[in-house]
N, C-alpha and C positions, 0 to 999 in steps of 0.2 A: 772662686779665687782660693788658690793654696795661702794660707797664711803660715809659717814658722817660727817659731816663736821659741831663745835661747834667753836665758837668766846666766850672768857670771858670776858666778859666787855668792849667789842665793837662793832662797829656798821661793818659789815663786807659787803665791794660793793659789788657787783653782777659783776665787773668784774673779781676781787679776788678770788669768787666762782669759776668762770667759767674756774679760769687759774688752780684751784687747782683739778678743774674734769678733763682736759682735760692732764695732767701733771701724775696723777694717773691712770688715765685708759691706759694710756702710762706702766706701770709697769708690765702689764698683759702679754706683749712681754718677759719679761726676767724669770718671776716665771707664768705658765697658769694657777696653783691653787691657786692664790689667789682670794678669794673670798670679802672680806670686808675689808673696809680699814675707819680706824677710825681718822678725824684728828683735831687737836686741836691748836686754834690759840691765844694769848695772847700779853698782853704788858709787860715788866718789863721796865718802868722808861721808859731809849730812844729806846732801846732793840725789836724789835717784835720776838718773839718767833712761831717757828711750832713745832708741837710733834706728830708724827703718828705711830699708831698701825697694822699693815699688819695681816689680820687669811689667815694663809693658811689649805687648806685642807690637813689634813695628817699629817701636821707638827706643828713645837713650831710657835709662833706671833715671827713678825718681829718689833722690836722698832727701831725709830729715832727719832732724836730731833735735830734742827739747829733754827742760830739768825741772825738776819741782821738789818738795820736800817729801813728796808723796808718790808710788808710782801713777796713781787713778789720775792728776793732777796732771802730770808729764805726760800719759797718755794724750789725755785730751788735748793740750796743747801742742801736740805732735799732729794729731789729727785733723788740728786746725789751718795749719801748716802747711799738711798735705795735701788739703782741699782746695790752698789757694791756688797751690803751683798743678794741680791737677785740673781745674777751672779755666788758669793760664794755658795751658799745654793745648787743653779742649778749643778753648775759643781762639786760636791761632791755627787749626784745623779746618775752623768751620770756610763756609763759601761767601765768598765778601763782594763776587761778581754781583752785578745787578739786573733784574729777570732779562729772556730772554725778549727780543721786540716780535712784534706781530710782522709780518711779511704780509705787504699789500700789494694789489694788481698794481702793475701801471697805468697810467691814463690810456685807456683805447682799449687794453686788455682787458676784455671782460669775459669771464665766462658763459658760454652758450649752452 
């Protein structure tokens, strides 16, 4: 999965980076079509802000957006997020029929 990853107006570590690749590539577990993941980092005031956009293939984007004091904080809580509605998405895919029946002779027809 391509991850993207934009800071607005800040200087953003390389360990923040690396906890926000390693956090998303984690999300491929619960949706395997997702292909891109777009995420955006800001401040309001004391506030740090994440905002991410999930393409999956085949389907609508996934949004989230969470706040914390802290970006590591806001991540996580982003990713918590995303796992739900990713879990959602998966299990309204899945097959809800029930097996298929055995096909039996009729009475008289018997195999020879």
């Amino acid at each position: 999965m391509q991850v993207i990853i934009s800071a607005r107006h800040i200087d953003l570590p390389e360990d923040v980076r690396d906890h926000i690749e390693s956090q998303f590539q984690r999300l491929t577990r619960f949706e395997p079509r997702v292909s891109r993941s777009e995420v955006t980092l800001r401040e309001e005031g004391a506030a740090c802000v994440v905002e991410a956009v999930l393409s999956i293939d085949g389907g609508a984007p996934v949004h989230g957006a969470a706040e914390a004091e802290v970006f590591r904080s806001a991540i996580d809580r982003l990713t918590d997020k995303l796992t739900k509605q990713l879990k959602r998405i998966r299990s309204r895919r899945t097959d809800h029929r029930g097996p298929i029946p055995e096909i039996r002779p009729m009475p008289g027809e018997e195999d020879a």
